[in-house]
C-alpha positions in Angstrom: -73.2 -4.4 10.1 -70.4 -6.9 10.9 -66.3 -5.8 9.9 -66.5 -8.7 7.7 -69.7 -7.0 5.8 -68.4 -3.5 5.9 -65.0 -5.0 4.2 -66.6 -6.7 1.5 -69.0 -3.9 0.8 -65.4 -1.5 0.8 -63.5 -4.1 -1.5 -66.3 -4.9 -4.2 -66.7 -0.8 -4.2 -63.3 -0.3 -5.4 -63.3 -3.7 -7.6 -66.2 -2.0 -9.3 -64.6 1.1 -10.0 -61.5 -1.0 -11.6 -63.7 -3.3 -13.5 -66.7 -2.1 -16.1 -69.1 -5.6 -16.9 -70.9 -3.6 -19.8 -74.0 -5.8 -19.9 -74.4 -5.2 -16.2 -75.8 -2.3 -14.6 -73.7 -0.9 -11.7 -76.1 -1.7 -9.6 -75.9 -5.8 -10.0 -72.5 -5.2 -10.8 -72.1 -4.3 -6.9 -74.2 -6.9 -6.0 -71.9 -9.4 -8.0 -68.4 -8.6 -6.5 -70.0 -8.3 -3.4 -71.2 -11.8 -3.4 -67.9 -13.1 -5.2 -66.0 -11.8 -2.3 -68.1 -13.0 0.6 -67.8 -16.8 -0.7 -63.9 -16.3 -1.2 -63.3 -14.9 1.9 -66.0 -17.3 3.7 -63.8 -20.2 2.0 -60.4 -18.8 2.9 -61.8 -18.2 6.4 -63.1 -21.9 6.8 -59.6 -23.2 5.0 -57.5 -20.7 7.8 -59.7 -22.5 10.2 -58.9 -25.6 9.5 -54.9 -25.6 10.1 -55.9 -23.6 13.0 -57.3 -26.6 14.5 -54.8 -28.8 13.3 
């Protein structure tokens, strides 16, 4: 597992434990904030990039 993959996993853990999506089982629930935070940090990673190069 990659930092970036262990982070995400860690953050969508305690996002999950904050937030309760009733019609959700926990289990897709994970699943979701996991995949919510991997395409917002991929964008802000890609956007940081970008002035980088600048």
């Amino acid at each position: 597992m990659t930092d970036k993959t262990i982070l995400i996993k860690e953050l969508a853990t305690r996002i999950n434990k904050l937030l309760d999506i009733p019609i959700i089982n926990e289990q897709n629930e994970q699943a979701f904030f996991e995949f919510m935070l991997s395409f917002l940090l991929n964008v802000f990673l890609d956007e940081l990039d970008k002035q980088l190069i600048k």
